[in-house]
C-alpha positions in Angstrom: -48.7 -10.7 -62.2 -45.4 -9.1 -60.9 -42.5 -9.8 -58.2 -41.9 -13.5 -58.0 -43.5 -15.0 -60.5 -42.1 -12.6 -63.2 -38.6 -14.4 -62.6 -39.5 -17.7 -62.0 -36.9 -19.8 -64.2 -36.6 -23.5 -62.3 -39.0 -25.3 -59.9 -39.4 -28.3 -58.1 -42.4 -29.6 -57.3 -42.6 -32.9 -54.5 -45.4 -35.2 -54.7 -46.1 -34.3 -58.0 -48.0 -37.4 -58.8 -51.4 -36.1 -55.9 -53.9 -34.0 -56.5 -52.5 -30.8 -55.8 -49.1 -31.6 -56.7 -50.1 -32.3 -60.0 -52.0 -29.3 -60.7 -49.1 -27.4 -59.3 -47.0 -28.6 -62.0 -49.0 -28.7 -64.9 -50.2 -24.6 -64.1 -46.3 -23.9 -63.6 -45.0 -25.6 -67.0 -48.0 -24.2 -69.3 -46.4 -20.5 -67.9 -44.1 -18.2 -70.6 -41.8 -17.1 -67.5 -41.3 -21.0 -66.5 -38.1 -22.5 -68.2 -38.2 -26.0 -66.2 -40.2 -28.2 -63.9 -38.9 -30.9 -61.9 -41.4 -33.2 -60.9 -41.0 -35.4 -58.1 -42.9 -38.7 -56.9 -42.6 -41.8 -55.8 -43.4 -43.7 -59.6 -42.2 -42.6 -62.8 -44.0 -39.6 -64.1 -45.3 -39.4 -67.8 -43.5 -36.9 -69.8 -45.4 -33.5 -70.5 -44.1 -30.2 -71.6 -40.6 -28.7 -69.6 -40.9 -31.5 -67.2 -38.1 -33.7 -66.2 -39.1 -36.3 -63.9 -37.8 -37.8 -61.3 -38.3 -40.3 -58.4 -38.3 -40.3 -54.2 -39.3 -41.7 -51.0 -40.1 -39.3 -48.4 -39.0 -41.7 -46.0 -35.5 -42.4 -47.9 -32.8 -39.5 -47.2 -30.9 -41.1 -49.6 -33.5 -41.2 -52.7 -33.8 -37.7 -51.6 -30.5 -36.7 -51.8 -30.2 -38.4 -55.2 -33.2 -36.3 -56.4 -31.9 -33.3 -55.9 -28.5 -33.6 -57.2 -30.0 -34.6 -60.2 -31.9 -31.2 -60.5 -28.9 -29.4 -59.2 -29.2 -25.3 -58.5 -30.2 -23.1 -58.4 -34.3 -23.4 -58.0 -36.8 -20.6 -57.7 -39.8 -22.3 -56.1 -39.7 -25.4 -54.7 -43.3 -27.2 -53.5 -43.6 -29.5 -51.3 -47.0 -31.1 -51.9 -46.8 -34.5 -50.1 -48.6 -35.4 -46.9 -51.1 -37.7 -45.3 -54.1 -37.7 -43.4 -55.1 -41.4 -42.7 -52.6 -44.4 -41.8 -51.5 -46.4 -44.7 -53.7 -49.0 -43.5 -56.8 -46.5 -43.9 -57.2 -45.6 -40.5 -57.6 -42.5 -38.4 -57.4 -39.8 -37.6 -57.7 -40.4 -34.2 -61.5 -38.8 -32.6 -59.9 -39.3 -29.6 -56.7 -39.3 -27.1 -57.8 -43.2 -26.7 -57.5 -44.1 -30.1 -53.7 -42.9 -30.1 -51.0 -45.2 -30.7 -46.9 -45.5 -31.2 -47.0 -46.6 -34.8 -49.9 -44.2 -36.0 -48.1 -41.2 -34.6 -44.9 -42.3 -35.7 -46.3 -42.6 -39.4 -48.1 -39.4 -39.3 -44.6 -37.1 -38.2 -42.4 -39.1 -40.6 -44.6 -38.3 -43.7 -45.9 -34.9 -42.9 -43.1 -33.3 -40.9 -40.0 -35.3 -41.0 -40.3 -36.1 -44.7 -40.7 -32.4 -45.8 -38.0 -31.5 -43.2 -35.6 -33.8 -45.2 -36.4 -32.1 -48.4 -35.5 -28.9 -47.0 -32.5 -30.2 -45.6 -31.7 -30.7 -49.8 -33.1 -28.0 -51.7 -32.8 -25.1 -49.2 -29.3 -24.9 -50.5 -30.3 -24.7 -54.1 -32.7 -21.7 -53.7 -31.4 -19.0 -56.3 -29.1 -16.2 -54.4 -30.9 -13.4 -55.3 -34.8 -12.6 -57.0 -37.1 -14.4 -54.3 -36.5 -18.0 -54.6 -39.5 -19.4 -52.5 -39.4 -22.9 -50.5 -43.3 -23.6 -49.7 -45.0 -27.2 -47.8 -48.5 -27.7 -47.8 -49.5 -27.3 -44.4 -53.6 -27.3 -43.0 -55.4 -25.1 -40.8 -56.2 -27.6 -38.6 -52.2 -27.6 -37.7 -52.8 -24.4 -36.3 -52.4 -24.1 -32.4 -54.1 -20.9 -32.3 -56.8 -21.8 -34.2 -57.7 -25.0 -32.6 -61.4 -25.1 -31.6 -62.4 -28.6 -32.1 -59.3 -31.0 -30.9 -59.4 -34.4 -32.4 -57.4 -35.2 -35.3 -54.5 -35.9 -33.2 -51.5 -37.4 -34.7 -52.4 -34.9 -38.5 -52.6 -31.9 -36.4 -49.7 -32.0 -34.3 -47.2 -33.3 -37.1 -48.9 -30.2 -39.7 -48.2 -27.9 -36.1 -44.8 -29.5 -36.2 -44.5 -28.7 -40.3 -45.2 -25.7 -39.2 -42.4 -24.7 -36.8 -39.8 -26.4 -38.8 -40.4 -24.1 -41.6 -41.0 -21.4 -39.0 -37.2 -22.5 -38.2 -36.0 -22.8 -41.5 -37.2 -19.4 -42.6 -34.9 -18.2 -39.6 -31.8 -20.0 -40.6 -32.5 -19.1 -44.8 -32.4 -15.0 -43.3 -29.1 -15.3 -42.6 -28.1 -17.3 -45.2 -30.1 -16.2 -48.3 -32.1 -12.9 -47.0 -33.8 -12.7 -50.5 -35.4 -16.3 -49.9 -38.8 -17.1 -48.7 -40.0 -20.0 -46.5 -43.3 -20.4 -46.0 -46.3 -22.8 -45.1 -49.9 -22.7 -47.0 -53.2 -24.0 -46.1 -55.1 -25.0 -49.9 -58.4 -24.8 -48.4 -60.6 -28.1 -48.6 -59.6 -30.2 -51.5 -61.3 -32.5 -53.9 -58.5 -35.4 -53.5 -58.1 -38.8 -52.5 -56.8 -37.5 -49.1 -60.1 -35.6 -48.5 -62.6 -37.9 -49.7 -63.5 -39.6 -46.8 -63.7 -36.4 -45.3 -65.8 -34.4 -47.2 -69.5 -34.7 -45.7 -70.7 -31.3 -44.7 -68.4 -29.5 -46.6 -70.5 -26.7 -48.7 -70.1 -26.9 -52.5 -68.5 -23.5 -52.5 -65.9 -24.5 -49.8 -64.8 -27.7 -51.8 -62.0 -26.9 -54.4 -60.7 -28.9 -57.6 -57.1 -29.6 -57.6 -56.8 -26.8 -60.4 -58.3 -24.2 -58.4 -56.5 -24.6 -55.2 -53.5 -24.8 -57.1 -54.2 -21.6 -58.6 -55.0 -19.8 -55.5 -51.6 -21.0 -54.0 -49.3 -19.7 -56.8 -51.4 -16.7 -56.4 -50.3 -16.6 -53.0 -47.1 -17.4 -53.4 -46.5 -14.7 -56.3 -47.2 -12.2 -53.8 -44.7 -13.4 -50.9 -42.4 -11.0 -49.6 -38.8 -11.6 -47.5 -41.6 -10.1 -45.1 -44.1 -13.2 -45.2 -41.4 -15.7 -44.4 -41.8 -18.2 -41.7 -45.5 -17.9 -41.7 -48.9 -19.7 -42.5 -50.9 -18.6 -45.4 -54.5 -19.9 -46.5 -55.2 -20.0 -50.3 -56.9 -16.5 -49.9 -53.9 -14.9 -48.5 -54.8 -14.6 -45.0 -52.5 -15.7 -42.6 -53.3 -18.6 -40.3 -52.1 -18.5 -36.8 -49.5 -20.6 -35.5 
């Protein structure tokens, strides 16, 4: 593999402890060209090899803040892997504009757009001047404006849309700042993870992807980013996903 990954020295990887996040880290410390991994979640991490763990709240500035002065600059990837799909009390999405409420809405933007906003907000600066540092948030299709055929899914869809547009924003700012650096969103396909479980009826066997494989697919993706590609959404094939 070439370009990116060739010079990729120090990551961090948020939400290291889910399904994807996991995988992410484990494929990125078992690489030659990898020198350290900073994994991020909520509970204390188990050690593995050229890992250093650490611990967050992605609705706690502060414990984000922390974080990342303890992995300090400069980073060439950073993955944001968090997000959420169903209320903490197990419900939704919403089928329906009836079904929507304050609280649920509320929950849904401050874990999968406000959260991932605030980790921006701290590692943007650390990105690597010069290579192609690369910030990247797990996004989902269904966020997509453009490609919206079904509705539903409220509260998930417009906070991913709103994921979406940050980074769109972000990417923007980073251009004038670091023009070498990337910013982009990415769609892993349809997950075997707790988050998807539930969700998982009808989904064809070949459409339904272990952790590992989406994973795979995604640093794939992101090995072959260019200055070019940033501010958009890319699924785990490489296509890009309409805003």
């Amino acid at each position: 593999m070439n370009g990116f990954m060739e010079n990729l020295l120090r990551c961090a990887v948020f939400g290291a402890s889910g399904g994807i996040g996991a995988a992410i880290a484990r494929q990125l410390a078992a690489r030659d060209d990898v020198a350290q991994v900073h994994a991020l979640a909520r509970r204390p991490l188990p050690p593995a090899p050229k890992t250093i763990a650490h611990t967050f709240d992605l609705t706690d500035e502060a414990s984000i803040a922390a974080a990342c002065t303890g992995i300090a600059a400069p980073l060439d990837l950073v993955f944001v892997a968090t997000g959420r799909l169903v209320r903490g009390d197990g419900t939704g999405p919403e089928k329906s504009w009836r079904t929507i409420d304050t609280a649920g809405m509320a929950e849904m933007f401050a874990i999968n757009a406000t959260g991932p906003a605030l980790i921006a907000k701290h590692t943007l600066p650390l990105l690597r001047k010069g290579g192609r540092p690369v910030f990247a948030a797990l996004s989902a299709r269904v966020g997509s404006i453009g490609d919206n055929r079904m509705g539903g899914w409220h509260s998930y869809r417009a906070s991913k849309a709103a994921l979406n547009m940050l980074v769109r924003n972000f990417a923007i700012e980073l251009g004038r700042t670091n023009p070498a650096a990337v910013a982009v969103t990415l769609h892993p396909g349809t997950v075997d993870t707790d988050l998807s479980r539930p969700f998982q009826r009808g989904v064809p066997a070949e459409k339904l992807f272990p952790a590992d494989r989406s994973a795979r697919h995604l640093l794939d993706v992101i090995g072959r980013l260019t200055p070019a590609d940033s501010g958009k959404l890319f699924a785990w094939d490489g296509a890009q996903v309409p805003f």
